[in-house]
C-alpha positions in Angstrom: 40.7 -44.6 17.6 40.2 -43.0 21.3 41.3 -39.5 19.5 38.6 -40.0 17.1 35.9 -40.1 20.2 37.0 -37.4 21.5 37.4 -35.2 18.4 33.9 -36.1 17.7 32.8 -35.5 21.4 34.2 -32.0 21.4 32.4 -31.2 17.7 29.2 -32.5 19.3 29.5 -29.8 22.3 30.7 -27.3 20.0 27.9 -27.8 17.3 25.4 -27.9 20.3 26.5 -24.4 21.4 26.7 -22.9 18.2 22.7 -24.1 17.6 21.8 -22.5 20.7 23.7 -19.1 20.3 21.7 -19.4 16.5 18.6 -19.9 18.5 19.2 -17.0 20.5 19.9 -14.8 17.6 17.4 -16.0 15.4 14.7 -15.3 19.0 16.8 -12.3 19.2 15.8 -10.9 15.9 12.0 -11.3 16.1 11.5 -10.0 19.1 13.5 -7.0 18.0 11.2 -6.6 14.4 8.4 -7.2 16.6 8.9 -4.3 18.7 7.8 -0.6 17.9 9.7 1.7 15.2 12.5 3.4 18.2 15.9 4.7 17.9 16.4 2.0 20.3 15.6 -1.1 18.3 17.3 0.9 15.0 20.2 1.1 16.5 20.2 -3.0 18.0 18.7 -4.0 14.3 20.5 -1.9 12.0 24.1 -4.0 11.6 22.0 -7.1 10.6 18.9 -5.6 8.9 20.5 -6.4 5.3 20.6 -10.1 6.6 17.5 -10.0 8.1 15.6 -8.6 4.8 17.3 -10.8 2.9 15.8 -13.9 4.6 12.6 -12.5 5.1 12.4 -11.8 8.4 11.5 -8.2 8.1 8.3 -7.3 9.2 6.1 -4.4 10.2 3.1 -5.4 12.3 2.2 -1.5 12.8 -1.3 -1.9 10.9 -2.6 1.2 12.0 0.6 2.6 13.5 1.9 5.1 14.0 -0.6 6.7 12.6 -4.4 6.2 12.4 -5.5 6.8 8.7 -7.7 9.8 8.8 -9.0 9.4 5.4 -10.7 6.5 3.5 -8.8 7.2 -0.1 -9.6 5.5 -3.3 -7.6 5.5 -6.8 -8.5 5.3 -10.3 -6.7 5.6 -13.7 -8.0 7.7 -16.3 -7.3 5.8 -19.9 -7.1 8.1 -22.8 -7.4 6.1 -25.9 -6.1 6.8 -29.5 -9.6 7.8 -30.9 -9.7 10.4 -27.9 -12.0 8.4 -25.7 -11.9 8.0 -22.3 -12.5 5.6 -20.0 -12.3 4.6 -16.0 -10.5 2.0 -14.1 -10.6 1.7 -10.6 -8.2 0.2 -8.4 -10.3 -3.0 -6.9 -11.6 -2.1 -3.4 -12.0 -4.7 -0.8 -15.3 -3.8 0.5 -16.9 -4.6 -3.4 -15.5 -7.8 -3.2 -16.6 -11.6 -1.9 -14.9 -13.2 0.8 -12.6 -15.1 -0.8 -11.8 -12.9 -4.0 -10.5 -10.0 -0.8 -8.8 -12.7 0.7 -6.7 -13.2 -2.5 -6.2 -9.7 -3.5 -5.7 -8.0 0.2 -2.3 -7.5 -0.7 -2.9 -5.3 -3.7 -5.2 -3.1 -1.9 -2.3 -2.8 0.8 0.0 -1.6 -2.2 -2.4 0.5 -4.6 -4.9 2.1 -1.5 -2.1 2.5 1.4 1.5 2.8 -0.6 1.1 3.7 -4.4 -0.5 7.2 -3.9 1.5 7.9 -1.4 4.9 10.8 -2.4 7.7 8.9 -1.2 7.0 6.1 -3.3 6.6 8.2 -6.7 9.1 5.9 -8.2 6.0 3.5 -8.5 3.9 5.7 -10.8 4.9 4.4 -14.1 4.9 0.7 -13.1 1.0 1.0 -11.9 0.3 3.4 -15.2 1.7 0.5 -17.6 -0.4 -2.3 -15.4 -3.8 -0.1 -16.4 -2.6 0.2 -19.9 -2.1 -3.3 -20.1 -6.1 -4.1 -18.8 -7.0 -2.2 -21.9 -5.3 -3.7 -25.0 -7.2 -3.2 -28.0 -5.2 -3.1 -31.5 -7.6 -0.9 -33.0 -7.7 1.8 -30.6 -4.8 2.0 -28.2 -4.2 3.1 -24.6 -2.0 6.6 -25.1 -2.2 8.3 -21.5 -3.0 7.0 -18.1 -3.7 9.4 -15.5 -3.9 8.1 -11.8 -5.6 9.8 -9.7 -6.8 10.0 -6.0 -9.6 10.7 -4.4 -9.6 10.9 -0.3 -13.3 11.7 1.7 -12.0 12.7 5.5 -13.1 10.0 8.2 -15.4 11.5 10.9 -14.1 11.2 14.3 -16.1 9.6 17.2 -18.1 12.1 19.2 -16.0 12.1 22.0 -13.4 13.2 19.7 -14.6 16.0 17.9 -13.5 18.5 20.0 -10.1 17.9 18.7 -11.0 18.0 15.2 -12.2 22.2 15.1 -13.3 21.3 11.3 -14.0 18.6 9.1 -11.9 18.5 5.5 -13.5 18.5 2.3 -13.7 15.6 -0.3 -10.5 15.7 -2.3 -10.2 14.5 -6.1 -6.1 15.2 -7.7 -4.0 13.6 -10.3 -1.2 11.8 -8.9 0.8 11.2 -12.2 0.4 11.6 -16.2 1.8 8.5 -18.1 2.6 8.9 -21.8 2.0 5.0 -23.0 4.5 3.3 -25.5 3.6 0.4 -27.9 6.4 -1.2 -26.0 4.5 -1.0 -22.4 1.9 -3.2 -24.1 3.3 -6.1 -25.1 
């Protein structure tokens, strides 16, 4: 039975190590996601992003980086309805709300003011044009077409950095995307 104490003596230094080098990686990894976007840290997190993602350990702490919004931009849908009328929906917008209601919908503002309007993430249109749709279910009279659209009032530097800024933008209103609506996108 000796060779039993020492089997399990070696197994208990071996699963000790192994914790630690986890440790290490697992240390490894945060402080790596937690650094700014380089080629650097791509190239030391790019083999294990996939199993980094999948647990949830990706993150992106950049709130304002790397690049300071320099416009305060709002959307709204415009619902055509069946009978031809129209009417408005806006996106909810955190400064309207109370303290607690932004505190539970601060991650939809983070996806419909700072990632929905934005090109590279076009893919998203028809997904927020059915969720309008879907806030206007009436039988009688239909949604038909949903038409998202942005609207984007330049923020005005500090003094100390107008200098930089030779002239100020103009208030822009444009349609993002035109969604034809199905019976099947309300149900």
């Amino acid at each position: 039975m000796a060779w039993v104490a020492r089997i399990k003596n070696r197994l208990t230094g071996l699963s000790r190590i192994l914790g630690t080098m986890g440790i290490l990686l697992y240390m490894s990894v945060v402080v790596l996601t937690l650094l700014s976007n380089s080629p650097l840290r791509d190239r030391l997190l790019g083999p294990m992003y996939k199993f980094v993602a999948a647990l949830g350990l990706a993150q992106n702490y950049a709130v304002f980086a790397p690049h300071v919004p320099m416009d305060n931009t709002t959307l709204t849908a415009v619902v055509t309805f069946k009978d031809g009328t129209t009417a408005v929906w806006m996106f909810p917008r955190m400064e309207r709300l109370g303290l607690i209601e932004r505190a539970q919908k601060e991650r939809y503002r983070k996806w419909w003011h700072d990632n929905l309007f934005l090109a590279h993430n076009s893919m998203l249109y028809p997904d927020a044009a059915r969720f309008v749709a879907r806030q206007f279910i009436d039988p009688s009279n239909p949604p038909e077409l949903v038409s998202l659209q942005s609207h984007s009032q330049p923020i005005t530097p500090p003094p100390e950095e107008m200098a930089f800024h030779r002239k100020t933008a103009k208030p822009q209103h444009k349609p993002i995307y035109v969604y034809r609506v199905t019976p099947e996108d309300l149900r």
